[in-house]
N, C-alpha and C positions, 0 to 999 in steps of 0.2 A: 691425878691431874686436878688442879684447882676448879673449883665447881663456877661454871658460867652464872653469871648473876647481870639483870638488869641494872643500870644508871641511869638516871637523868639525861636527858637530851629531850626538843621537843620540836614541833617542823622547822625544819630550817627556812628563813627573812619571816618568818614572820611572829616566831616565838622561840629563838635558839637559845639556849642555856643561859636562862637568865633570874634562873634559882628559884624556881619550885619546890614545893616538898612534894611534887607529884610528876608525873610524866603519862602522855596520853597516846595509847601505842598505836590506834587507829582512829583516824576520823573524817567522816564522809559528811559534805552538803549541798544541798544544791537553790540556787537561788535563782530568780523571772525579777525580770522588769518588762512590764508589757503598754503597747500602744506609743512606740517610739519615735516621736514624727523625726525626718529629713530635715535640710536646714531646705529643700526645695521643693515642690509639689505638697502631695496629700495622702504619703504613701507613708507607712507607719511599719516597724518590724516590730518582734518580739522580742530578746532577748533572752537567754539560759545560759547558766554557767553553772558546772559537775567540778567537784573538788573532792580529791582523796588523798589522805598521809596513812603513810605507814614505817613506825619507827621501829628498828631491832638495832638498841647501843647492848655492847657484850661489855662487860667488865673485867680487864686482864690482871691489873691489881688497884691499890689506891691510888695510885697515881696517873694510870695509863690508861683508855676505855677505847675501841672500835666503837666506831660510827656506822650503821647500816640504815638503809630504806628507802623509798620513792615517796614519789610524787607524782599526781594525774592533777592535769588541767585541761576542759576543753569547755569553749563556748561554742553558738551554739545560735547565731542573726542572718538579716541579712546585713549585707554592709556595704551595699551600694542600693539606692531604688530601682534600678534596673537591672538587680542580679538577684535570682533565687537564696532562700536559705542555705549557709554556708555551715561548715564546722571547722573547727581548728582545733588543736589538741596540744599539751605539751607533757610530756613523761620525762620525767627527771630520778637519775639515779643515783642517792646521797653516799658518797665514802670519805669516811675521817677518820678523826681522832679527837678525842679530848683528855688534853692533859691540865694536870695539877701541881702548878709549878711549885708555889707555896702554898701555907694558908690560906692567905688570901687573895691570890691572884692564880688563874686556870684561863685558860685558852683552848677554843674548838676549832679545827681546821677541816675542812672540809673540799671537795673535789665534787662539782658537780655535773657530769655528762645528759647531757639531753637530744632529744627527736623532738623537734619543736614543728608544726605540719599539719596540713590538711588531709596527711594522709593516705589522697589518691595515689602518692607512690612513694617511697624513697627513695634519696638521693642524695648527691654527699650535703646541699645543700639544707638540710633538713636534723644535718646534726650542729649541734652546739657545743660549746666546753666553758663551763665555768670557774667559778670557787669563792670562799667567805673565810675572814680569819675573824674570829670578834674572842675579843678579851674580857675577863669578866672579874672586876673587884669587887671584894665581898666588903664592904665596912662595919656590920651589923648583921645578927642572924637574920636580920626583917628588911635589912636591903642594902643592895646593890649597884654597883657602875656596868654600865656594858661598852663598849669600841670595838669599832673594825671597820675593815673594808668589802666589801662584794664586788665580784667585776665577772664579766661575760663577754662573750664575743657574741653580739648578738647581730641579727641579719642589717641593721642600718650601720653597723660599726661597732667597736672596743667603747662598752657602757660601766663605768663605774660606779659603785652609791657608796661613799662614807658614811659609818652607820652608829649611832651614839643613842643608849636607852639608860634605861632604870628599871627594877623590880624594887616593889615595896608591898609588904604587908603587916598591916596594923597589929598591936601585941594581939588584940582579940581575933583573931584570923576572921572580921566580920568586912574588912576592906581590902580589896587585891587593886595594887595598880603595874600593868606589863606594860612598859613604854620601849618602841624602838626604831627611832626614826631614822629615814622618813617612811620607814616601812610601816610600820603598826603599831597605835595603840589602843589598850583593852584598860577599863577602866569598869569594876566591878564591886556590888553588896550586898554582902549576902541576907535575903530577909529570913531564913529560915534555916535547917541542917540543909534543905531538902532544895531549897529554890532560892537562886540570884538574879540579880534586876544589872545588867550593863550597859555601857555604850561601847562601839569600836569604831576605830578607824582603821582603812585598809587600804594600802596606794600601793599599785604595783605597775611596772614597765613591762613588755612581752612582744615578742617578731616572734612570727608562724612562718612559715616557705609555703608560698601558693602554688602549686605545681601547676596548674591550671592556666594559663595564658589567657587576655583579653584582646583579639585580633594580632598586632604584632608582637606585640608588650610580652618580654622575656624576663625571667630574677624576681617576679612580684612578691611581695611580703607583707602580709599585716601587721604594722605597729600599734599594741594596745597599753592603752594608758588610762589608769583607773583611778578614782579616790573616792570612795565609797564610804558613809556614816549611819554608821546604824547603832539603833537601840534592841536589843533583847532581855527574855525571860528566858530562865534555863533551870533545868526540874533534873537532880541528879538523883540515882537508886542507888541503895545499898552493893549492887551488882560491881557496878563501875560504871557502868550505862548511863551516860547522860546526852540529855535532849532541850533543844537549844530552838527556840522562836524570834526570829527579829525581823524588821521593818525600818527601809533608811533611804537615804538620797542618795545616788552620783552626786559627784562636780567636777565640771571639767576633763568627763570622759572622751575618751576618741578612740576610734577603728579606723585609722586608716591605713590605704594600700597606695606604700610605693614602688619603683624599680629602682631608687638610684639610694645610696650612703650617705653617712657623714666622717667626716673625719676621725670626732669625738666625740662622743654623750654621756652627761652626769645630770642629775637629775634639776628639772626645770630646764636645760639648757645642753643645746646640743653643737658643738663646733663644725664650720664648715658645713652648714646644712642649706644647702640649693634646692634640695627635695621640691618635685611638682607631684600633688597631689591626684591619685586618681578615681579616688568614690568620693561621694557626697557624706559631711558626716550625718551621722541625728542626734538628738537632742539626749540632753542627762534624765533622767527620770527616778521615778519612786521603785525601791528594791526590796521584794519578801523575801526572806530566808529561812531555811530550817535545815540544821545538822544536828549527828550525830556522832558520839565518840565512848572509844574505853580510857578511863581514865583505873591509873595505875597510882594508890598513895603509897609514896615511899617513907620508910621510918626515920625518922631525925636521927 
């Protein structure tokens, strides 16, 4: 039987196959923004957010590769001034493929099911179903085209993001840039073997199922919307182990809970949306971070 062997893949929206000579099999962080004022009163939350990836791609021949692994998400405020600290969670579990159509053109497909929730129970309302196609041209060993689409059924409606990046890394391997918007980009130099100086950007869309009812108020859901800028330092070991310090801004974040849909949602703009709001937002603020990850170098 042909011997299992790792490939390339790396989390899915926010860094999927977009031609590294490495692949990072686990990675854990966790990041606070604190002293969050309301857009009303004098009441202030904290913020936390827990993130974890975990990738296992099998390699069946050159051409062909299974896709496995999850994902954890959960924050971690409050999200109303006059409601206790809350949690929300979302577990996501990755199955694909990636194929190698030619040299230069390969395709990752992917199926993503999820429990998107606060957890207090499940219910059918609390699962999701996703997927992502993104295509990826090679023009150069040092870079890349990416395209695709991502779509969800998420609790305010059918949300799609078209999705358009680049990888580029300079002949010296002392410049990395991951671009893939409008999801992510990582823009990184290395001062050292040992230590790199980056910035990121990070925007992501999210509906939790609130199980939890506010007086009458039935179907509540948190829609979060993030865009987050940060700057880091990262200190990689001989092991694979590396460790990762940053510091950045929101903009234009929001937690809010609705009861009702839209029609349609793609990013900046959602069709048919009547939506009445029912918490108070707060305000964007300043975000420290620190992860950790194994990174895995693969041979050219």
């Amino acid at each position: 039987m042909r011997r299992v062997q790792l490939i390339f893949i790396l989390s899915l929206l926010t860094n999927v196959g977009i031609g590294q000579n490495y692949i990072d099999l686990a990675k854990f962080d966790y990041a606070f923004s604190s002293a969050n004022s309301f857009d009303t009163g004098f009441v202030t939350t904290r913020l936390q957010e827990i993130n974890g990836d975990f990738t296992l791609p099998i390699k069946v021949n050159d051409q062909f590769a299974i896709l496995t692994g999850s994902t954890l998400e959960t924050t971690n405020a409050s999200f109303d001034p006059t409601r206790e600290t809350e949690s929300v969670t979302g577990l996501t579990l990755k199955l694909g493929t990636n194929i190698k159509h030619t040299d230069r053109w390969s395709g990752t497909y992917m199926l993503l099911p999820k429990i998107s929730s606060d957890f207090k129970k499940i219910a059918n309302r609390d699962f999701q179903i996703g997927g992502v196609v993104l295509m990826k041209y090679k023009k150069t060993d040092h870079f890349n085209y990416n395209f695709g689409v991502y779509v969800n059924d998420e609790l305010f409606g059918p949300f799609l993001v078209p999705i358009f990046g680049f990888y580029y890394l300079n002949p010296s391997e002392k410049f990395e840039a991951k671009v893939l918007l409008p999801l992510s980009v990582d823009l990184n130099y290395s001062l050292t073997k040992s230590f790199r100086f980056g910035l990121n950007f990070k925007g992501q869309i999210r509906s939790y199922n609130l199980n939890t009812p506010i007086g009458t108020e039935q179907d509540r859901y948190l829609a979060r919307s993030t865009n987050d800028v940060y700057t880091y330092f990262q200190y990689g070991m001989k092991s694979g182990i590396h460790v990762q310090l940053g510091a950045g801004h929101s903009f234009g974040r929001s937690y809010r809970i609705y009861n009702e849909g839209v029609t349609f949602g793609i990013p900046l703009f959602n069709f048919g949306d009547n939506r009445a709001q029912l918490n108070t937002d707060f305000s964007d603020g300043w975000i420290f971070k620190i992860a950790a990850f194994y990174r895995l170098k693969l041979k050219a």
